[in-house]
Biopython code that builds the backbone (N, CA, C, O; Angstrom):
import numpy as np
from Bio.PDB.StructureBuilder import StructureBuilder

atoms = [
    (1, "UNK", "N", (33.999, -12.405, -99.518)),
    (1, "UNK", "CA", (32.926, -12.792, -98.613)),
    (1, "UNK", "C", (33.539, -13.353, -97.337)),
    (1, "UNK", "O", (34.555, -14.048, -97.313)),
    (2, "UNK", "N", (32.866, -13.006, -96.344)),
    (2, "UNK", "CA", (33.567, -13.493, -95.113)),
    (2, "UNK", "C", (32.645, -14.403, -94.388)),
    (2, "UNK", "O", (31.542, -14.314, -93.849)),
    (3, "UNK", "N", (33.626, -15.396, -94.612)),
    (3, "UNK", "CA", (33.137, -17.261, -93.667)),
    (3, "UNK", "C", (33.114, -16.795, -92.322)),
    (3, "UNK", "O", (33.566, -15.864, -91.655)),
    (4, "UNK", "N", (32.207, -18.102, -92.149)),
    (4, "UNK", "CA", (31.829, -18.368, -90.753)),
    (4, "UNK", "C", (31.799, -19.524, -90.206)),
    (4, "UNK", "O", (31.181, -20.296, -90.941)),
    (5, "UNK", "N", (32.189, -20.049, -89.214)),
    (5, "UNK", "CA", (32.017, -21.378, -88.877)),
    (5, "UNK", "C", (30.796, -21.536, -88.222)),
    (5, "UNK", "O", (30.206, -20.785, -87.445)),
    (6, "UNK", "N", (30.428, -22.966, -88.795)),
    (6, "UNK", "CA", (28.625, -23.446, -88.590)),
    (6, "UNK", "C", (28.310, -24.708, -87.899)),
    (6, "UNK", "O", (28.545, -25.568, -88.748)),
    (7, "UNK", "N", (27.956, -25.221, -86.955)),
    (7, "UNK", "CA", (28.110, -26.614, -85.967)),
    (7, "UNK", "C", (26.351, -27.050, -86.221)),
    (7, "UNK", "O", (25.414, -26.482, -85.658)),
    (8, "UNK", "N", (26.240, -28.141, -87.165)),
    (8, "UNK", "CA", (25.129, -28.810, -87.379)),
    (8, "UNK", "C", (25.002, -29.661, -86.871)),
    (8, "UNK", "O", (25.981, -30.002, -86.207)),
    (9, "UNK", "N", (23.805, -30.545, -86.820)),
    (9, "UNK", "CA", (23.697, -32.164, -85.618)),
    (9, "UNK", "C", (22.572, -32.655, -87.136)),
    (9, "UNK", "O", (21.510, -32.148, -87.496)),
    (10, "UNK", "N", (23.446, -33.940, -87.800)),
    (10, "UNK", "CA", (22.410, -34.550, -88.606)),
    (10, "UNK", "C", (22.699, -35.948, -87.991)),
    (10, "UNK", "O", (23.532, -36.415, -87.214)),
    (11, "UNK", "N", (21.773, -36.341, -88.600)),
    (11, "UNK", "CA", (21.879, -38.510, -88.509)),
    (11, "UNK", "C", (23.201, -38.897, -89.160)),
    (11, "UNK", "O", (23.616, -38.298, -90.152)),
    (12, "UNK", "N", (23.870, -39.928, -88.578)),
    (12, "UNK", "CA", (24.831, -40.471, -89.315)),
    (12, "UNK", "C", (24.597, -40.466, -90.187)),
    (12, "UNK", "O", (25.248, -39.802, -90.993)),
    (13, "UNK", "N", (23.590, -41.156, -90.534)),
    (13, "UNK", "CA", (23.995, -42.257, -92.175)),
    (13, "UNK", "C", (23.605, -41.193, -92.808)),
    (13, "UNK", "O", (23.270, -41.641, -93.905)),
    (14, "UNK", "N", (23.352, -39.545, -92.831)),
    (14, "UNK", "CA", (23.149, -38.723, -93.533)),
    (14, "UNK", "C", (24.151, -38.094, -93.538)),
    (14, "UNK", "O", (24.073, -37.308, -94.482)),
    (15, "UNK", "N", (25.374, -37.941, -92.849)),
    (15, "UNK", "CA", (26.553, -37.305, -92.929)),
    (15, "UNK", "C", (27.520, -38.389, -93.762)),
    (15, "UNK", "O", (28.147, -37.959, -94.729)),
    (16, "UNK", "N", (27.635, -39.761, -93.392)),
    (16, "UNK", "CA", (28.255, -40.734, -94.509)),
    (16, "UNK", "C", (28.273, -40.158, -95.716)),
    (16, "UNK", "O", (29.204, -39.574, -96.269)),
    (17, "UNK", "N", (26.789, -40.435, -96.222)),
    (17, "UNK", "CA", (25.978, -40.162, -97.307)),
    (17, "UNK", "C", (26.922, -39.446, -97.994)),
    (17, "UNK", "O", (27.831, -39.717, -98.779)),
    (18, "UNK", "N", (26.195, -37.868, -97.190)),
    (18, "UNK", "CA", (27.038, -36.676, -97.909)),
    (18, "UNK", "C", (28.476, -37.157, -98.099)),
    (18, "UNK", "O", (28.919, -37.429, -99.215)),
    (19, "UNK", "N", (29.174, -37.251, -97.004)),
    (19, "UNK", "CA", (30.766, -37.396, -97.442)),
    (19, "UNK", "C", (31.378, -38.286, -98.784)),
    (19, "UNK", "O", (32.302, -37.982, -99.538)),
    (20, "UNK", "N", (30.573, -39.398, -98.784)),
    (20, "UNK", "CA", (30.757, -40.091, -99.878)),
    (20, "UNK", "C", (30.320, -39.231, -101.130)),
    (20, "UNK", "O", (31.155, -38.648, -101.821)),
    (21, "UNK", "N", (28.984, -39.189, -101.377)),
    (21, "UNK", "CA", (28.589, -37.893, -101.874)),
    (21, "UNK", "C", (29.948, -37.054, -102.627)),
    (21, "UNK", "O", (30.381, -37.158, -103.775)),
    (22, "UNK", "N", (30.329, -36.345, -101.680)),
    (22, "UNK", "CA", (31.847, -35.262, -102.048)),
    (22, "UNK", "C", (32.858, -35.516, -102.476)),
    (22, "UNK", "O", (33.812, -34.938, -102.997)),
    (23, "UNK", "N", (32.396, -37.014, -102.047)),
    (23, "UNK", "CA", (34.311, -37.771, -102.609)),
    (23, "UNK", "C", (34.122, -38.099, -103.937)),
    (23, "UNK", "O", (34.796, -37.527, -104.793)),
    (24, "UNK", "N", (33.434, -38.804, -104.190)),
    (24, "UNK", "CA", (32.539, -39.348, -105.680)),
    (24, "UNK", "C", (32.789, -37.719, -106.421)),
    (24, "UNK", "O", (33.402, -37.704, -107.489)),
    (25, "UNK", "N", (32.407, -36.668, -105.959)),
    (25, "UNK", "CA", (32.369, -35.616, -106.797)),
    (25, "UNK", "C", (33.380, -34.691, -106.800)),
    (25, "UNK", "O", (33.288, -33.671, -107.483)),
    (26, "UNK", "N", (34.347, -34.931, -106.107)),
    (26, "UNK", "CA", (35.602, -33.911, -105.821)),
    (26, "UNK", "C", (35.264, -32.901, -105.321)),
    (26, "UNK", "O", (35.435, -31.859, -105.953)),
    (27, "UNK", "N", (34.692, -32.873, -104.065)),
    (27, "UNK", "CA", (34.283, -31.698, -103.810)),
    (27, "UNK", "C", (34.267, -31.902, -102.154)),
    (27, "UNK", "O", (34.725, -32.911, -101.618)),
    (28, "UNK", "N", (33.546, -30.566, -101.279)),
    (28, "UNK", "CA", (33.877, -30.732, -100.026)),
    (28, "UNK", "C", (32.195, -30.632, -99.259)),
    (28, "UNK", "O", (31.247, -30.039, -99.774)),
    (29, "UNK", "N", (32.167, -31.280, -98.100)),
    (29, "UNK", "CA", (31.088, -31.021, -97.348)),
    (29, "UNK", "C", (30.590, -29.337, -97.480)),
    (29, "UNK", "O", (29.480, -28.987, -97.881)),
    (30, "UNK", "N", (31.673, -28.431, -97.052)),
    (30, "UNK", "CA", (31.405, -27.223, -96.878)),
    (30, "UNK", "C", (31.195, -26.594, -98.377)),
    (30, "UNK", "O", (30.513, -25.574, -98.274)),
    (31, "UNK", "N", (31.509, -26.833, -99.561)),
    (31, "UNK", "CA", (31.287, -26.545, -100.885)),
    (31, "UNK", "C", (29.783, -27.055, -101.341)),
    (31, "UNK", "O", (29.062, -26.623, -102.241)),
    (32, "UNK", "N", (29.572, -28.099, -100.424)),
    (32, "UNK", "CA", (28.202, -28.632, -100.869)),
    (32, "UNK", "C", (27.260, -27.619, -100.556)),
    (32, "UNK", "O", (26.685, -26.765, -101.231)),
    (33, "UNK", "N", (27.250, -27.954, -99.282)),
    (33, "UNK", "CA", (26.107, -27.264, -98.427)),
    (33, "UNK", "C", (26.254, -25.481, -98.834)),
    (33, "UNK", "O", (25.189, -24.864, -98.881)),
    (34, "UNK", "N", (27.561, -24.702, -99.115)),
    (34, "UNK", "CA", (27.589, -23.617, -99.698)),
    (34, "UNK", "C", (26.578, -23.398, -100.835)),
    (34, "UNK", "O", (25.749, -22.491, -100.908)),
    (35, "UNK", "N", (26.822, -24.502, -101.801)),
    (35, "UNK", "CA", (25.990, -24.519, -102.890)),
    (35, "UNK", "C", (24.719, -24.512, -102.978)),
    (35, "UNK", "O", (24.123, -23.816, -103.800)),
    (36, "UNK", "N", (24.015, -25.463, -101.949)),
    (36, "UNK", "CA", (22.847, -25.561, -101.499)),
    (36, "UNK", "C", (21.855, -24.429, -100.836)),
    (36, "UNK", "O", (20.660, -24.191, -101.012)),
    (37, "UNK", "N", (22.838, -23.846, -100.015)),
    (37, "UNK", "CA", (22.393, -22.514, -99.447)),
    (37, "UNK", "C", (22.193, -21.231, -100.542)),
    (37, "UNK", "O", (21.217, -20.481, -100.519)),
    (38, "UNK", "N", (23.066, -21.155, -101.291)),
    (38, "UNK", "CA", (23.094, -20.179, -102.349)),
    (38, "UNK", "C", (21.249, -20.400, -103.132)),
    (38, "UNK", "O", (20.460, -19.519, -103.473)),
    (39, "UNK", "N", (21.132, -21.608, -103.175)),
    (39, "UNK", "CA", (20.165, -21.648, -104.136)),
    (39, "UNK", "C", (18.883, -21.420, -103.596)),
    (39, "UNK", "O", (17.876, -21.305, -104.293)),
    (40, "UNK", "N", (18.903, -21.347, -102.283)),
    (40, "UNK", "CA", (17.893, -20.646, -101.144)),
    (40, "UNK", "C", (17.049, -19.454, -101.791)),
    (40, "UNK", "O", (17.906, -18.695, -102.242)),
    (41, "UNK", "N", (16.106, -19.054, -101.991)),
    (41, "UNK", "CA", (15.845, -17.635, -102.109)),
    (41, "UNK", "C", (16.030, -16.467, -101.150)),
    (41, "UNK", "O", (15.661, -16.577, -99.980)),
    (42, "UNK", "N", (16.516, -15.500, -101.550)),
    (42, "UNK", "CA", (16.667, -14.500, -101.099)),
    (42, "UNK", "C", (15.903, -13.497, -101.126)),
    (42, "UNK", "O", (15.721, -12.706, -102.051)),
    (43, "UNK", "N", (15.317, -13.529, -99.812)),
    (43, "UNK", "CA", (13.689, -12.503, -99.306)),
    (43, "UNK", "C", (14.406, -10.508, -99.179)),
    (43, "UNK", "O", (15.154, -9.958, -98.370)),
    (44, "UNK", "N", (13.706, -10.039, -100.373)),
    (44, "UNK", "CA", (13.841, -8.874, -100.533)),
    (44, "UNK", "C", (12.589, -8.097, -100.511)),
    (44, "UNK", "O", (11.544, -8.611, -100.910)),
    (45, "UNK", "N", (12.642, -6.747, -100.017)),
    (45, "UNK", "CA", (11.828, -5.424, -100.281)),
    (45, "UNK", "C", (10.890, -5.957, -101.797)),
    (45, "UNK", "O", (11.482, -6.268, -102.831)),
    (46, "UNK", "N", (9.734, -5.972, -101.695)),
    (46, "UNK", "CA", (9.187, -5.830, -102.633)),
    (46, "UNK", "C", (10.022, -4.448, -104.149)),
    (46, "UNK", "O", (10.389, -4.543, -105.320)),
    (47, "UNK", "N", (9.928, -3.328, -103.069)),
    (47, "UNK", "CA", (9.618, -2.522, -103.974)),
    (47, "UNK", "C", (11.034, -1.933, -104.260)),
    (47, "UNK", "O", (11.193, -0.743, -104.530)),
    (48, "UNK", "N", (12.135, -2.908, -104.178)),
    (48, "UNK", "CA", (13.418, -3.477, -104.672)),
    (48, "UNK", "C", (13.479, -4.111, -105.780)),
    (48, "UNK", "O", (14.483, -3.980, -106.481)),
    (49, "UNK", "N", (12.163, -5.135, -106.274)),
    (49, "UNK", "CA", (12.210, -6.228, -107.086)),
    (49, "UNK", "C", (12.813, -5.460, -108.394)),
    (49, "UNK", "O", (12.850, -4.233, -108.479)),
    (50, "UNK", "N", (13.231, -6.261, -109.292)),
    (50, "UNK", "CA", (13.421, -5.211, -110.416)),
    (50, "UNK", "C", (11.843, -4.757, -111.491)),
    (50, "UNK", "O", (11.540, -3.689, -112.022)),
    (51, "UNK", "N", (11.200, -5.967, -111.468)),
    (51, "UNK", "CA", (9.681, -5.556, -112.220)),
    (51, "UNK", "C", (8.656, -4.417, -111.438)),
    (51, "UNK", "O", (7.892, -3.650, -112.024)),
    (52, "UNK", "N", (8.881, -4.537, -109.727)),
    (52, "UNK", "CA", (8.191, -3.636, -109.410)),
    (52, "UNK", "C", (8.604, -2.293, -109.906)),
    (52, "UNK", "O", (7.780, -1.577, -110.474)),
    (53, "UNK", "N", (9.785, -1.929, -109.728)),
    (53, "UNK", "CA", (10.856, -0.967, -110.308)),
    (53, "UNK", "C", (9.934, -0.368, -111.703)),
    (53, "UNK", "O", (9.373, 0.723, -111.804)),
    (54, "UNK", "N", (10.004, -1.498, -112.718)),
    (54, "UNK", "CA", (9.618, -0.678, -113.745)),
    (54, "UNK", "C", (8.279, -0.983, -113.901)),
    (54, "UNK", "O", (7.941, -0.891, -115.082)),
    (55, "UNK", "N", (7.417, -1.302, -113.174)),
    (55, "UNK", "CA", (5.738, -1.136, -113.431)),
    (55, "UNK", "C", (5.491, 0.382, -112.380)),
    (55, "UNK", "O", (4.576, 1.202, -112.460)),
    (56, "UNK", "N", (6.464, 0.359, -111.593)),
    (56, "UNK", "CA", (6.041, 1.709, -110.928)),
    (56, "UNK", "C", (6.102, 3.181, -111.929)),
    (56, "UNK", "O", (6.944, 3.676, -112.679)),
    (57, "UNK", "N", (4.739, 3.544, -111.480)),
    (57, "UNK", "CA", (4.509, 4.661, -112.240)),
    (57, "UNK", "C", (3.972, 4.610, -113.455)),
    (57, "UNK", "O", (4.154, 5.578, -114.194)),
    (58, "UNK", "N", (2.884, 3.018, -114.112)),
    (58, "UNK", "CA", (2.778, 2.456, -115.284)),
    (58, "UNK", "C", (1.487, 3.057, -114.788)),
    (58, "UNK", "O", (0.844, 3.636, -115.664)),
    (59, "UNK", "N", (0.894, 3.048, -113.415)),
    (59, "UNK", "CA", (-0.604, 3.457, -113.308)),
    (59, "UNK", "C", (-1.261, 4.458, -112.915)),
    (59, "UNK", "O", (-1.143, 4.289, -111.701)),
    (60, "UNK", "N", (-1.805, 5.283, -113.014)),
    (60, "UNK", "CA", (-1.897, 6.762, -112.765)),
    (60, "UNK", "C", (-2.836, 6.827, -111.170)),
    (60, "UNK", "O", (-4.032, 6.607, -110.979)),
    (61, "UNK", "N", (-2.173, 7.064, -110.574)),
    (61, "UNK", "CA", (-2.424, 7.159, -109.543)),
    (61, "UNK", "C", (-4.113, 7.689, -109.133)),
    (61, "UNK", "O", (-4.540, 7.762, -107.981)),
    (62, "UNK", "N", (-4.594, 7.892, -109.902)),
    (62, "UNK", "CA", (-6.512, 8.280, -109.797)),
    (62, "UNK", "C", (-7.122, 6.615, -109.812)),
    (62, "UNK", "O", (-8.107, 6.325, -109.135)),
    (63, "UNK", "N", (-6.320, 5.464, -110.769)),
    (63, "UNK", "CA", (-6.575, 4.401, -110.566)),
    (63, "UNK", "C", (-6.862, 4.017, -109.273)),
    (63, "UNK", "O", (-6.259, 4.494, -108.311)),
    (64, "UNK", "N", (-8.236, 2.720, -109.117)),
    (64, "UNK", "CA", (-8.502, 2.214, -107.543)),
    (64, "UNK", "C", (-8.230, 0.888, -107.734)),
    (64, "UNK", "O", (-8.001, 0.340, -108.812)),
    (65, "UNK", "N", (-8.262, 0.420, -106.708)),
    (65, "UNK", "CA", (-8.296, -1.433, -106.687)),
    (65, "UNK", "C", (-9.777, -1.846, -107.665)),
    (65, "UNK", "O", (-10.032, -2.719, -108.494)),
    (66, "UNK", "N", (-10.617, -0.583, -106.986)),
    (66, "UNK", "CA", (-11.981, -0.957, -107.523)),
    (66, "UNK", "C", (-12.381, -0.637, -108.672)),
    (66, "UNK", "O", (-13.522, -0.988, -108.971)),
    (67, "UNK", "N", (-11.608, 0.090, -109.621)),
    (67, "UNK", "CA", (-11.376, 0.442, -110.991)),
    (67, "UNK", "C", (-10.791, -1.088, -111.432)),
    (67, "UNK", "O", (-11.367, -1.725, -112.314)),
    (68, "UNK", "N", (-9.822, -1.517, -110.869)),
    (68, "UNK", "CA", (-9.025, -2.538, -111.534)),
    (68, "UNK", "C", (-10.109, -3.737, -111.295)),
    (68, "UNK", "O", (-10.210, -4.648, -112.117)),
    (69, "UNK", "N", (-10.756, -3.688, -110.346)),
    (69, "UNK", "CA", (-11.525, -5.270, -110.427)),
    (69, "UNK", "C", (-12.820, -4.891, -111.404)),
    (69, "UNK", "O", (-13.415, -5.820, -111.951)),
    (70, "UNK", "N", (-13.278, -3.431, -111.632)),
    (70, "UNK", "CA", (-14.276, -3.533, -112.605)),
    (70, "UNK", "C", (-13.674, -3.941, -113.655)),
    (70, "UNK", "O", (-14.404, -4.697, -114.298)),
    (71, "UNK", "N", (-12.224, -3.710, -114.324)),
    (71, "UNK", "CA", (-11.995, -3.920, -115.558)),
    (71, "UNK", "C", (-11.715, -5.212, -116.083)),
    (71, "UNK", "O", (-11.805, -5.592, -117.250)),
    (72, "UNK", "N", (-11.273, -5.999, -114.806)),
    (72, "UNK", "CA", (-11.237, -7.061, -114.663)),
    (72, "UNK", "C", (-12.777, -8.107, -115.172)),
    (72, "UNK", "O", (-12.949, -8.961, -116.042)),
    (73, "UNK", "N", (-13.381, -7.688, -114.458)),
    (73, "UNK", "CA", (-14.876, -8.527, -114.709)),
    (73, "UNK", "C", (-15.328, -7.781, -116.029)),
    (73, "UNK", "O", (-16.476, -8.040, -116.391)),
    (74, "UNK", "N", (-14.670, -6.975, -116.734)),
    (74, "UNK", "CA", (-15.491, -6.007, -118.035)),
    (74, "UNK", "C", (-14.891, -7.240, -119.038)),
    (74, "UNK", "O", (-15.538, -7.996, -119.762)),
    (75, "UNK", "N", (-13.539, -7.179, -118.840)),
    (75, "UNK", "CA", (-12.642, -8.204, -119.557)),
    (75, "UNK", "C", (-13.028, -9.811, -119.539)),
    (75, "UNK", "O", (-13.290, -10.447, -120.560)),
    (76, "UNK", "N", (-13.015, -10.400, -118.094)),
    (76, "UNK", "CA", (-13.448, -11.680, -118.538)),
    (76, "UNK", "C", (-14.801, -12.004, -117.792)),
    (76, "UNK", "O", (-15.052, -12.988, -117.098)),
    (77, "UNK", "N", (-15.158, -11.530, -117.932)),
    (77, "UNK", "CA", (-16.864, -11.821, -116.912)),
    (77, "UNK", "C", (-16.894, -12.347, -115.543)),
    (77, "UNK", "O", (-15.869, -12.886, -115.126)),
    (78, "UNK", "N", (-17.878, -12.271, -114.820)),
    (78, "UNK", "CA", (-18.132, -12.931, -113.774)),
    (78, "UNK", "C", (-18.392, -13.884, -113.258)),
    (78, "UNK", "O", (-18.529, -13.906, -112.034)),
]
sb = StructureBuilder()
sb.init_structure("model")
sb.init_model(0)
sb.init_chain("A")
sb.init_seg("    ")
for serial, (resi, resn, name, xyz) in enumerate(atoms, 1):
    if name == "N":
        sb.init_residue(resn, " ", resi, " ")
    sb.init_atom(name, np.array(xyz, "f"), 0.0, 1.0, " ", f" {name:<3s}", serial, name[0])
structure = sb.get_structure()
């Protein structure tokens, strides 16, 4: 993977924080915030997802929205 250098502006006592933070944990500012970012979600193509993947083609295409909301209200009422 190829780094990049990143120039942030936080509050002191929030950069302390962290640093202490890293020291307490053996670890580094840039390992933190790596970590943090990772756990970000990652915005993909729907029709990438892996469930869309395999529901595609589960419904026969003569199906309507308006088929699905009758069956819907057949199933749990109105």
């Amino acid at each position: 993977m190829q780094e990049t250098k990143l120039t942030v502006r936080v509050a002191r006592n929030l950069l302390e924080n962290a640093k202490r933070y890293a020291s307490e944990n053996n670890t580094t500012l840039t390992d933190l915030i790596g970590a943090y970012l990772e756990k970000l979600p990652v915005k993909q193509a729907m029709e990438n997802a892996p469930l869309v993947r395999n529901l595609s083609g589960s419904v026969s295409d003569r199906v309507s929205v308006k088929d699905y909301h009758r069956h819907l209200d057949e199933k749990y009422g109105k």
